[in-house]
C-alpha positions in Angstrom: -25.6 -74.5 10.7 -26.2 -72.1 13.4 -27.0 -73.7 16.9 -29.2 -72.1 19.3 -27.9 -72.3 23.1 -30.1 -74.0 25.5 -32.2 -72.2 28.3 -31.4 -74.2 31.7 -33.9 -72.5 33.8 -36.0 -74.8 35.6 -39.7 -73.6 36.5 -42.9 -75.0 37.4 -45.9 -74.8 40.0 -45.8 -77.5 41.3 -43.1 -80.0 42.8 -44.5 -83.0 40.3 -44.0 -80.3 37.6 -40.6 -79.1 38.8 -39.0 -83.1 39.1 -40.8 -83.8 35.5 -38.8 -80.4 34.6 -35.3 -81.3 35.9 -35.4 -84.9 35.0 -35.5 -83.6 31.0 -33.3 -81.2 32.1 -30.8 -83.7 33.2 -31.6 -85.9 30.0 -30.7 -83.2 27.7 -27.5 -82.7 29.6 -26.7 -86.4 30.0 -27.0 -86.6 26.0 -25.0 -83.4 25.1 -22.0 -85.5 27.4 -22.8 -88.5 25.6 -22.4 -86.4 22.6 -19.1 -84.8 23.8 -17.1 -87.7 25.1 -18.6 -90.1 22.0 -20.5 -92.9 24.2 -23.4 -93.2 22.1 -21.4 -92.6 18.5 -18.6 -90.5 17.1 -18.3 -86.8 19.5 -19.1 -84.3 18.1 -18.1 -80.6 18.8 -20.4 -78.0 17.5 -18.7 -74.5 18.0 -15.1 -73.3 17.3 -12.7 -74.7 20.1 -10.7 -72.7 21.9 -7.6 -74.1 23.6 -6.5 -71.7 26.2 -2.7 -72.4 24.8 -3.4 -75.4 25.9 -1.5 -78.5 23.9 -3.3 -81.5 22.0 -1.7 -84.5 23.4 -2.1 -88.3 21.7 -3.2 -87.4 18.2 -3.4 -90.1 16.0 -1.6 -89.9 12.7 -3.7 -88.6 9.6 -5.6 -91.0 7.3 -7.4 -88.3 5.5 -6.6 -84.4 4.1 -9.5 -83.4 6.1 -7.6 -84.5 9.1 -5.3 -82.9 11.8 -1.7 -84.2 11.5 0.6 -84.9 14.4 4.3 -83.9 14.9 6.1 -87.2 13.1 4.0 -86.1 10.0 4.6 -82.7 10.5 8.3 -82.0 11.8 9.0 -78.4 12.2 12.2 -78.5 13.2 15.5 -78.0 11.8 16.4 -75.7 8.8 14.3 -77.5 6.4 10.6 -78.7 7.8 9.0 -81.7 6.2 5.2 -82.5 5.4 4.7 -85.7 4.9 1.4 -86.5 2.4 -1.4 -88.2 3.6 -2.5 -88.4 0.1 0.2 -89.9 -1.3 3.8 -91.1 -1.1 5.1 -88.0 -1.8 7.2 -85.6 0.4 7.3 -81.7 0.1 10.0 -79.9 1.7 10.0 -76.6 2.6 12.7 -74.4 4.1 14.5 -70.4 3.1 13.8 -71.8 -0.8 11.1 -74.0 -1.7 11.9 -77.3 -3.6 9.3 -80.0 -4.8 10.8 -83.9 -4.8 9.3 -87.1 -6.3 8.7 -90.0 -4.9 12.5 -91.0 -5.6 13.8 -88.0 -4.8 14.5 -86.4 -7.8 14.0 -82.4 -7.6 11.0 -81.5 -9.1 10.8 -77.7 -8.8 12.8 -74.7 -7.0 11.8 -71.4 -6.1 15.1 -70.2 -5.0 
């Protein structure tokens, strides 16, 4: 759902009507932080986030598929990267050819 962005002009004729203007000004910003840090329930970010190459540090490991995994279930390195399921027990490995394993290790399927 498309968001519209806020308009943070403050106005008014009066100084009674320019405090009672940047007091719900200040509200509205007070609850899009409480929003953004999660002190009043879970955050919540409502536009793509851009990271400036900057690194996500701390990430908790993956309960779900629609979750983010962190490097122990994801290792990248070496010659043969593993992915380790969130879904199940099962591991996938994936290096120059492409082997599927069971949960016992028996080979599944190559594409070499």
């Amino acid at each position: 759902m498309a968001r519209t962005k806020d308009n943070y002009q403050i106005t008014g004729r009066t100084v009674e009507e320019l405090v009672r203007n940047l007091n719900f000004l200040l509200q509205r910003l007070a609850d899009r932080m409480d929003k953004l840090e999660g002190i009043r329930g879970t955050s919540s970010i409502e536009s793509d986030l851009d990271m400036n190459s900057n690194r996500i540090k701390e990430l908790a490991a993956a309960v779900h598929d629609d979750e983010a995994i962190n490097r122990e279930q994801a290792d990248l390195t070496g010659d043969s990267p593993t992915f380790n399921s969130i879904a199940s027990d099962n591991d996938v490995l994936v290096g120059g050819d492409i082997k599927v394993y069971d949960a016992v290790d028996n080979l599944i399927h190559s594409l070499e």
